[in-house]
Phi, psi and omega in degrees: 000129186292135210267125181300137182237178194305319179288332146307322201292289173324323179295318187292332208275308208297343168293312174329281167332296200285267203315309185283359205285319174315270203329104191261346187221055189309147176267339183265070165225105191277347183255359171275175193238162208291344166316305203257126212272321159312091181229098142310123205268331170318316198316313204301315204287319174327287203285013166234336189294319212272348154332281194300328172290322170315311206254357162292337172290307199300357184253345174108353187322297198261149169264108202290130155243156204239053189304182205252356173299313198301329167296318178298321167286307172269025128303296189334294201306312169302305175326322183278330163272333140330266182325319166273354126320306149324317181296300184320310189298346188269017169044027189346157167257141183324144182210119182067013174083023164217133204250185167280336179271319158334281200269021150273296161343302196273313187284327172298002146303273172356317170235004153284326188307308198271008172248351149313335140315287175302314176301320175310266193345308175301312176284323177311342184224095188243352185196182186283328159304313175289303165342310194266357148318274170320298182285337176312332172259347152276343195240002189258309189299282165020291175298309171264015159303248207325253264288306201313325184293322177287320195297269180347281184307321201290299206314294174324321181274342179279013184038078168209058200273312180265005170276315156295318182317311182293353199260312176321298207273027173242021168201018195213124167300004196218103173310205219247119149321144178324306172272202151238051134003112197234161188199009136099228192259344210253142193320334191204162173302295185320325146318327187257328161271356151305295182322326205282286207289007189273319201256265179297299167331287173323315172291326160269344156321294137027272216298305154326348165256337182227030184021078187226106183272154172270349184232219136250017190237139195270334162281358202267307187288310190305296188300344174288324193276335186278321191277008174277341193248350162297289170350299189264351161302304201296327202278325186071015188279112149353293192260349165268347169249004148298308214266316168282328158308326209249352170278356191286277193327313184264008159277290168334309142310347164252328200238015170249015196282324172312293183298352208227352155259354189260340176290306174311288195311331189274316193297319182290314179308313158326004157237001203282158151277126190242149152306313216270338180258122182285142171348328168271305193256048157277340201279301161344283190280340198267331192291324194295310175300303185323291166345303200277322185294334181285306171307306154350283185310282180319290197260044157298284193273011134314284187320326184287295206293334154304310188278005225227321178275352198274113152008303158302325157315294174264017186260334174314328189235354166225069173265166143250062152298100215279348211216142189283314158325314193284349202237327170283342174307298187304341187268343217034049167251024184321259195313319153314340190232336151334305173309304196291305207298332175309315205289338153325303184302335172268003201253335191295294186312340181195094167265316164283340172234359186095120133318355208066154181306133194107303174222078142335311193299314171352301195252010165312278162020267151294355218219359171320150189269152174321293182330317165262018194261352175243329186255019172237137203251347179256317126359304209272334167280351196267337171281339176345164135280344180265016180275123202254356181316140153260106210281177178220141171310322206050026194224126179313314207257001167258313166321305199309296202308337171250015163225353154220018171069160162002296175308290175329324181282308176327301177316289182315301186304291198303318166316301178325302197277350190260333133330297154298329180307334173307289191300319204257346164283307199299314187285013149267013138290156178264002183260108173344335199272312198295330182297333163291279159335299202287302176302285153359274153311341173277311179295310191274344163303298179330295194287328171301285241259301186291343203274348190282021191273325214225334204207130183231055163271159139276325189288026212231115185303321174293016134286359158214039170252339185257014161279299179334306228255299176341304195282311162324273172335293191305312183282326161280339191275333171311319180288329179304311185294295176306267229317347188271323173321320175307299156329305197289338168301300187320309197295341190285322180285352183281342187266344180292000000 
């Protein structure tokens, strides 16, 4: 038996790390606090990997590369810590039994957790092989998300709703939603459905596009990518299936031209005239396209019309609202864009620096719009006096803008944009693999980029783990690149 080694060791945690990653709210982490809703079950095998990935760099194992996201990422960090410095002066007054140093603490866990994340990731994928490492085990937590999920849903309609709920809560702070929902592994449907399109969906999508297999089975990626898109119809979440249409759509559009000629070419044979074919089977074949653009078509609009009885759903398209207000109520987007406008109303007031990281909530309050103070009900519980709540913006980039300003904001967009500049570079190569990265990375800037629209942790891994694998892959085959380049240069002037 082969004597285990750091790198074996590292593989297994980081495989750890990868399978566990659904668990988004473990009930057993006694050093987060009773609050906090984010408990990542991944965090335990994370937090012994990333010692062992320090010294192996601090020993030279890994070769660090020191890509320009990363540069970006430590301003991002410093800035934030500015800003959280600035903040101290302006002394909030204590709220609800939360102080400013409370909640700067807690956010700053908040963002070591995700580039912690991101920092694994980034070392962990260093070639094609460690790639195809990391997903095989990503696509293993995956399976049993989609299995956990069918459970859920079959149980529900089987009205066996408190068997799960005991089954749910015995690694999750949260049972089973009220209704029927579904919710994986993960605190919530909307939770499972960020994972789905941020985390997973990219990659079999990919794979389907940049014709790459992930498995040995040929049949495996189509049935995984079909059972992520049940998955995410069952969560009934909004902004995970807005989010996902539109990283579909505009991945395709960039990263499809292959598939969208071959499709065109197949669809077009099937009407062509052939000498070599007899009439029937012209018939055959112009019938064969017709079908498949009709099944196509049909489960589409099956998918509109399923999701379309659920309520929550279709108030997006039948309020009679006179007014834009009266219309995020009727939609229930009442308390979100409440949320976003107090905290605007607080980044106006300290626009360049920031209120400090954290605390936004602070200034909320005072800065609520008329509108929602009689007519959103959860706003009106959260005013409550007998209320222990602490608001949040909920929107990624209006949180940046009113706890680290402008500067702050600028970063984080730009970390974005250095990632796709990442994603667009690979798809321009000409080898599957990289086109497949590329695709990949793009469908996950996209989807990364619209959830912060909706949800503003930093701690939640699927805002970073396929940016990490993204920037890894690049940033060494770059490094890769110089050194050979180098080399090759040496030898030319040593023969000269």
């Amino acid at each position: 038996m082969r004597k285990p080694t750091l790198d074996s060791l590292a593989r297994f945690l980081w495989a750890l790390t990868l399978v566990t990653l659904p668990v988004t709210s473990f009930r057993f982490m006694p050093f987060l606090g009773a609050g906090t809703f984010v408990r990542p079950l991944a965090l335990y095998p994370l937090g012994l990997l990333l010692p062992i990935l320090l010294y192996q760099i601090w020993t030279r194992r890994i070769v660090r590369p020191w890509s320009g996201s990363l540069t970006i990422l430590l301003a991002f960090t410093l800035t934030a810590l500015l800003a959280t410095a600035f903040g101290s002066l302006l002394a909030p007054i204590e709220l609800r039994g939360q102080t400013y140093f409370d909640r700067a603490l807690r956010a700053w866990v908040t963002l070591v957790i995700g580039l912690s994340f991101f920092l694994a990731a980034l070392w962990m994928n260093r070639n094609q092989d460690d790639l195809k490492f990391s997903l095989k085990w990503l696509l293993a937590g995956f399976a049993l998300h989609v299995v956990w999920g069918g459970v859920q849903a079959a149980g529900l309609q089987l009205g066996l709703r408190r068997e799960l709920n005991e089954i749910q809560t015995l690694f999750s702070i949260r049972g089973l939603p009220r209704n029927r929902r579904i919710a994986g592994f993960a605190y919530e449907p909307s939770w499972l459905a960020g994972q789905l399109a941020a985390l997973y969906l990219p990659w079999l999508f990919a794979s389907l596009l940049a014709k790459y297999r992930l498995t040995k089975f040929k049949w495996l990626e189509p049935v995984l990518l079909l059972g992520g898109l049940v998955t995410l119809l069952l969560t009934y979440s909004r902004g995970g299936l807005f989010i996902t249409a539109g990283a579909v759509a505009l991945t395709f559009l960039t990263a499809g031209a292959e598939v969208r000629k071959d499709v065109s070419a197949w669809f077009r044979a099937g009407f062509r005239q052939s000498e070599g074919k007899s009439r029937w089977g012209r018939m055959q074949a112009a019938a064969s396209r017709i079908v498949a653009g009709l099944i196509f078509l049909g489960a589409i609009s099956g998918a509109g019309a399923f999701l379309a009885q659920k309520g929550y759903i279709s108030a997006l398209w039948n309020s009679s609202a006179e007014s834009l207000w009266d219309y995020a109520i009727d939609a229930y987007l009442g308390p979100r864009v409440a949320y976003v406008a107090a905290a605007w109303e607080a980044y106006q007031s300290h626009p360049l620096t920031g209120v400090g990281l954290g605390a936004s909530g602070f200034r909320m309050y005072a800065n609520m719009p008329d509108w929602a103070l009689s007519g959103v009900p959860e706003i009106a519980r959260q005013l409550s006096p007998s209320s222990n709540l602490y608001p949040n913006p909920k929107n990624l980039y209006v949180r940046l803008l009113t706890e680290m300003g402008l500067p702050g904001f600028l970063l984080y967009v730009t970390f974005l944009f250095t990632l796709l500049a990442y994603a667009l570079k690979s798809l321009r190569r000409a080898e599957p693999f990289w086109r497949f990265v590329g695709a990949a990375g793009f469908f996950s800037v996209v989807a990364i980029a619209a959830q912060g629209i909706s949800q503003d942790s930093f701690a939640m891994p699927e805002m970073w783990v396929n940016l990490g694998i993204l920037a890894g892959v690049v940033s060494f085959e770059l490094k890769s690149k110089n050194r050979l380049l180098a080399g090759s240069s040496e030898q030319t002037l040593n023969s000269l």
